[in-house]
Each structure stands twice: as structure tokens, then as C-alpha cells.
C-alpha positions in Angstrom: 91.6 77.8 106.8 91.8 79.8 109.6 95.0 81.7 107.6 92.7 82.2 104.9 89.7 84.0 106.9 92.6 86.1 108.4 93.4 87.5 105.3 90.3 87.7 104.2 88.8 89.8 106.6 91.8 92.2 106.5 91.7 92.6 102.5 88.0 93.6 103.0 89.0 96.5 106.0 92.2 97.3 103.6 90.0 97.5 100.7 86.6 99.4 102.6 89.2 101.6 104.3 90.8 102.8 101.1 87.3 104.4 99.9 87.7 107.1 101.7 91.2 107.8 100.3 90.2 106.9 96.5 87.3 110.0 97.0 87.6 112.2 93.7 85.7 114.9 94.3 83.7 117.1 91.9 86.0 119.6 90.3 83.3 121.9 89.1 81.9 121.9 92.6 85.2 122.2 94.5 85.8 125.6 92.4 82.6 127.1 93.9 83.1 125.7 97.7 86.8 126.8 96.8 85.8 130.4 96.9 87.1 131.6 100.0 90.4 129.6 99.6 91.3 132.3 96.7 92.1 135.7 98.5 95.3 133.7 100.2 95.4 130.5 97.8 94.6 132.3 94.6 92.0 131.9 92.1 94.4 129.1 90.3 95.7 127.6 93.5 99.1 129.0 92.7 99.6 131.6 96.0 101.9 134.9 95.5 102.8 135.4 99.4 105.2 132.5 99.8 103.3 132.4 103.8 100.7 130.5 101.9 101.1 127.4 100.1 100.7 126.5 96.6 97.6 123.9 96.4 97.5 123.9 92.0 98.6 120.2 91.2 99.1 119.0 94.6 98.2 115.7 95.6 94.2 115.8 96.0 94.6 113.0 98.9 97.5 115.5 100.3 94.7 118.7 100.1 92.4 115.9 101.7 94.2 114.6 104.3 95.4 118.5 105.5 91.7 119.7 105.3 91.3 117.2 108.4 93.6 117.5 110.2 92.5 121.3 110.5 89.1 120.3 110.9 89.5 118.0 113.8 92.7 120.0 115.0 95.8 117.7 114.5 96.7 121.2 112.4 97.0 124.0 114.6 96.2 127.2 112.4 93.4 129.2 113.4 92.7 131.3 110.0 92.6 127.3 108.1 90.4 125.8 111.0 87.1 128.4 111.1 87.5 127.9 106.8 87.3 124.5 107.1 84.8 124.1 110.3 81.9 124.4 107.9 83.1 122.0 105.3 81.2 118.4 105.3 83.5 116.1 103.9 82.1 115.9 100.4 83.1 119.5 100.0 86.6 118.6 101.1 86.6 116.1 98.6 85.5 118.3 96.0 87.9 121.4 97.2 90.9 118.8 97.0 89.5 117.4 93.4 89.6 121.5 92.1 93.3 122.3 93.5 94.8 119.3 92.5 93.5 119.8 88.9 95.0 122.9 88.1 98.9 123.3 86.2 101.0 124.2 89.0 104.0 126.6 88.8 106.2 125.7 91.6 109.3 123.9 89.4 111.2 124.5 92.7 111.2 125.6 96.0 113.2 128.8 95.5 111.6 131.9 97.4 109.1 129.2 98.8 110.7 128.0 101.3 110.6 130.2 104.5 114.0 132.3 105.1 114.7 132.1 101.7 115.6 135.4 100.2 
């Protein structure tokens, strides 16, 4: 019995905890509060400079994820932290749900990858 409570309580923290990560995001939404992210990003996520990465068809729990770590500083990039200082975490959700929406056109990491001529 007690085995049973055990799991249990930890498929209800496993399953409450996921949520967050399951968070789709408006993509409508994310392409306004995405504004900003263009003049680096571009307008379809897919980024000309190779210094800045290509966010069209990435993972939207990947976008998600890197969004707070520059938020909260576990990314050190000071341009990507006073972007993202403003955003609550619905529009990281929705920035995430607009990037990873859109075809990307990285088939390989030639030129993108730093040293690469």
C-alpha cells in the first residue's frame, strides 16, 4: 500500500510538473511579442549572420527552456537578457509557439557553425 501511495504521489508531481513543458503558446501572439527578435533573428526565424541562431522549426520547449535561462541568468548574454527581462512567461510561451512554427532552412550546419568558412 504504502508502494502504491509512493507512486502515486510522484505520477501526480511528474504529471503537474510536465504542464509547464506541454505550454503551446499562441502563435499569432508570439509573432507580435516576437517583434524585436527579427532585426537579429529575422522576420521568419531563419537568421543571415551565422552569430545568431536560427529559431524557425526549432523545438518550441528548446526556445522555451533558452528564454529562461536568459531571464533568470543561467545564459550569460547581455543583448538576450534586457530582450527577455520584460517577458512574463506567457509571452515566452507564445514567442517559442511562433519560432518553432515556421519551415526552417538549416538542412545542415555548414557556415553555421562558428570557424566555419
Amino acid at each position: 500500500m504504502k508502494r502504491a501511495l509512493t507512486l502515486l504521489f510522484f505520477g501526480a508531481v511528474l504529471a503537474l510538473s510536465s504542464t509547464a513543458l506541454l505550454a503551446e503558446g499562441n502563435v499569432d501572439n508570439g509573432k507580435t511579442k516576437a517583434a524585436a527578435c527579427f532585426a537579429c533573428h529575422g522576420a521568419d526565424g531563419n537568421a543571415i549572420d551565422p552569430q545568431y541562431p536560427r529559431l524557425a522549426g526549432q523545438y518550441n520547449v528548446y526556445i522555451q527552456e533558452a528564454l529562461h535561462e536568459y531571464k533568470d541568468g543561467r545564459r550569460n548574454n547581455p543583448i538576450m537578457k534586457g530582450f527577455v527581462a520584460t517577458l512574463s512567461d506567457q509571452d515566452i510561451e507564445d514567442v517559442a509557439a511562433y519560432f518553432s512554427s515556421l519551415p526552417t532552412k538549416l538542412h545542415t550546419l555548414d557556415g553555421h557553425i562558428q570557424g566555419d568558412k
